[in-house]
TORZA-194392 format. One record per residue: residue in three letters; x, z, y of N, C-alpha, C in turn. Coordinates in steps of 0.05 Angstrom, whole numbers, plus 5000, padded with zeros to 4 digits. Last residue first. Layout:
<recs>
+--------+------+------+------+------+------+------+------+------+------+
: residu :  n_X :  n_Z :  n_Y : ca_X : ca_Z : ca_Y :  c_X :  c_Z :  c_Y :
+--------+------+------+------+------+------+------+------+------+------+
:    ALA :    X :    Z :    Y :    X :    Z :    Y :    X :    Z :    Y :
...
+--------+------+------+------+------+------+------+------+------+------+
</recs>
This chain:
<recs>
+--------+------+------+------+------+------+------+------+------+------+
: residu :  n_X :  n_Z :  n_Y : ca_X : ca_Z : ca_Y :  c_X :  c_Z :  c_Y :
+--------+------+------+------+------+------+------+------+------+------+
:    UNK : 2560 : 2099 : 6791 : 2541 : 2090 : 6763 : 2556 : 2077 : 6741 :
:    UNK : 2564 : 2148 : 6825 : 2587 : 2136 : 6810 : 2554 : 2123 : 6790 :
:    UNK : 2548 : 2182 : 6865 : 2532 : 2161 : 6872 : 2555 : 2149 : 6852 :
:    UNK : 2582 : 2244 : 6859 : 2556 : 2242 : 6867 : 2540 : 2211 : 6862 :
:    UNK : 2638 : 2214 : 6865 : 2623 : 2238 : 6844 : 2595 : 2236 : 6848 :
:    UNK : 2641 : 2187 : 6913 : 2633 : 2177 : 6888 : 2622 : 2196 : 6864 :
:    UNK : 2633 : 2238 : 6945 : 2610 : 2212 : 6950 : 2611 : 2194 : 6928 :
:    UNK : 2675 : 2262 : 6937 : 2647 : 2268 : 6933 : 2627 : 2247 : 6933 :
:    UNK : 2717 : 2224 : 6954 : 2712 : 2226 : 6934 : 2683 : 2251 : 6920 :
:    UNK : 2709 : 2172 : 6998 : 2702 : 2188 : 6994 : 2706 : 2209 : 6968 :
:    UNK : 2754 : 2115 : 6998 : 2716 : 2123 : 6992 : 2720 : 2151 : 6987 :
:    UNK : 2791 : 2118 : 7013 : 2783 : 2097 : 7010 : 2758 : 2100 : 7023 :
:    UNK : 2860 : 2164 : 7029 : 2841 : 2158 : 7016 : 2811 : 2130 : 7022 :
:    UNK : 2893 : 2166 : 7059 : 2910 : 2169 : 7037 : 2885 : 2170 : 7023 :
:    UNK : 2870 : 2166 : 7121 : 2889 : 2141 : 7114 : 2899 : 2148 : 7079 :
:    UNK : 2805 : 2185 : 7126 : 2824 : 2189 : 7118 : 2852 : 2181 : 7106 :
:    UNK : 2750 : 2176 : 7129 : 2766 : 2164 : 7154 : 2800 : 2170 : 7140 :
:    UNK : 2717 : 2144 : 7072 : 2737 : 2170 : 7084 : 2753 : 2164 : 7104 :
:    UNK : 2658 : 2126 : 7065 : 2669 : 2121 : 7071 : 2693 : 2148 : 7087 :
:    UNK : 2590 : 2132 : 7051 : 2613 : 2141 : 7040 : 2642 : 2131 : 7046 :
:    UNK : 2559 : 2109 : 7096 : 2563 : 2096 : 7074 : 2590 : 2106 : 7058 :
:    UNK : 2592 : 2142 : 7145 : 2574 : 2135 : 7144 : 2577 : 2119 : 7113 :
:    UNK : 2653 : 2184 : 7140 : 2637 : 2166 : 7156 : 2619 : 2155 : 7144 :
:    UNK : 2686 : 2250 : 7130 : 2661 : 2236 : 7122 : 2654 : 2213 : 7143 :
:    UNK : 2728 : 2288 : 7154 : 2729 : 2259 : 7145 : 2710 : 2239 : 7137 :
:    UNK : 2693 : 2323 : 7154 : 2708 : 2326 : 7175 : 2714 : 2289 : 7182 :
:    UNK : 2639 : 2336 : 7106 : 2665 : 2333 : 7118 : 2670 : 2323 : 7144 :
:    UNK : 2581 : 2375 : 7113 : 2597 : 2339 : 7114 : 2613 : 2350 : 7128 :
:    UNK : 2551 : 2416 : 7112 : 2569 : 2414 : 7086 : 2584 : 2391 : 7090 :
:    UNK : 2563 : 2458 : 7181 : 2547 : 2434 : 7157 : 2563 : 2438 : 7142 :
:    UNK : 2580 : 2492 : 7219 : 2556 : 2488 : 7216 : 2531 : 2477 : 7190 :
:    UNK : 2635 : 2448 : 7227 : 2625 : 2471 : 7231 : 2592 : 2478 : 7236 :
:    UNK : 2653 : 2405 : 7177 : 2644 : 2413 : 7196 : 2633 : 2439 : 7210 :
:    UNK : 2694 : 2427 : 7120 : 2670 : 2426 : 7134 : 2668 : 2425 : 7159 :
:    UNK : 2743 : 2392 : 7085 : 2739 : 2416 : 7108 : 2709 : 2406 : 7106 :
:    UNK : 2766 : 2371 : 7029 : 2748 : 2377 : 7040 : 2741 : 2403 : 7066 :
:    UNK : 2815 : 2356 : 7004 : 2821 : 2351 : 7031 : 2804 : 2353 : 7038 :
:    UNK : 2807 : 2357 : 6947 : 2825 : 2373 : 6961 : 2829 : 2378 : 6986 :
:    UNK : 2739 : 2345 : 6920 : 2756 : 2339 : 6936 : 2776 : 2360 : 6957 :
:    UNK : 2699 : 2379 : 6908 : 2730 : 2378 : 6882 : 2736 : 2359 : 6902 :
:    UNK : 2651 : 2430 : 6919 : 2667 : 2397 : 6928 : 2694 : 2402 : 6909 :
:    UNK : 2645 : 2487 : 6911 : 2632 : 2460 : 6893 : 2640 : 2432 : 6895 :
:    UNK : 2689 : 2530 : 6909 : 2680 : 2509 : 6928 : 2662 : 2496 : 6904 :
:    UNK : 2698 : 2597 : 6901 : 2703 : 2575 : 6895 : 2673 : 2556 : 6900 :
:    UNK : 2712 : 2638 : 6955 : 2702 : 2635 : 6933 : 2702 : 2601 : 6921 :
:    UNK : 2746 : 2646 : 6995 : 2755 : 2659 : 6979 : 2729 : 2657 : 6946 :
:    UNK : 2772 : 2575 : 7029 : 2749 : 2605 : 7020 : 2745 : 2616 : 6998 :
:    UNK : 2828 : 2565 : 7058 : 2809 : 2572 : 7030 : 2790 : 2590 : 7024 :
:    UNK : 2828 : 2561 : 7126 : 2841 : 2576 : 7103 : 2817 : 2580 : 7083 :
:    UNK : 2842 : 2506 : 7168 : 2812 : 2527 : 7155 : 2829 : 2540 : 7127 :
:    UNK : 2874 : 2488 : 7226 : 2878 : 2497 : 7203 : 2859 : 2517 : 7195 :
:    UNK : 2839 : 2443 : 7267 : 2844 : 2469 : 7258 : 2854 : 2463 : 7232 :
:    UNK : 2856 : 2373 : 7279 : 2833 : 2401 : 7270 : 2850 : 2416 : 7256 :
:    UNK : 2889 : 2341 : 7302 : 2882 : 2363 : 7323 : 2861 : 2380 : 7301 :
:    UNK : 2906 : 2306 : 7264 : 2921 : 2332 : 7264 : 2913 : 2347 : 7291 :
:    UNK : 2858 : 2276 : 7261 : 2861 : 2291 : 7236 : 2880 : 2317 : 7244 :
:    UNK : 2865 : 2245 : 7304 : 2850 : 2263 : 7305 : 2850 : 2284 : 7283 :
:    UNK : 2912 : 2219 : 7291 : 2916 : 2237 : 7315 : 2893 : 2257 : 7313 :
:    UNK : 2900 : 2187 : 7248 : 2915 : 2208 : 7257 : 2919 : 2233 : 7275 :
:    UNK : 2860 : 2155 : 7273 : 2839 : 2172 : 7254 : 2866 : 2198 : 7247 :
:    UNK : 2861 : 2142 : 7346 : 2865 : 2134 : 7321 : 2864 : 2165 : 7303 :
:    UNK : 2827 : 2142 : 7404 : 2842 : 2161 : 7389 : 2842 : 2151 : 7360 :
+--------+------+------+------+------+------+------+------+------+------+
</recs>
């Protein structure tokens, strides 16, 4: 299953009504956890319109 296909089988998550600490726009949560949906290992975003992560650089930027 390519990283498309899987992206458009997850749910649509409606904005939580309080404000987020992640500043990445495309941040869903897992269900259960704070790691994204998109998150792979060594900061890395399965996400074709992104690279690296952008929490992961916020967080680990030197």
């Amino acid at each position: 299953m390519n990283r498309k296909t899987r992206l458009e089988q997850l749910p649509v998550v409606a904005a939580p009504a309080v404000a987020s600490p992640f500043t990445c726009p495309h941040y869903q949560p897992l269900p259960g956890s704070k790691r994204c949906v998109s998150y792979d290992d060594s900061g890395i975003c399965t996400r074709d319109d992104e690279f690296v992560c952008v929490e992961w650089l916020r967080v680990n930027r030197r």
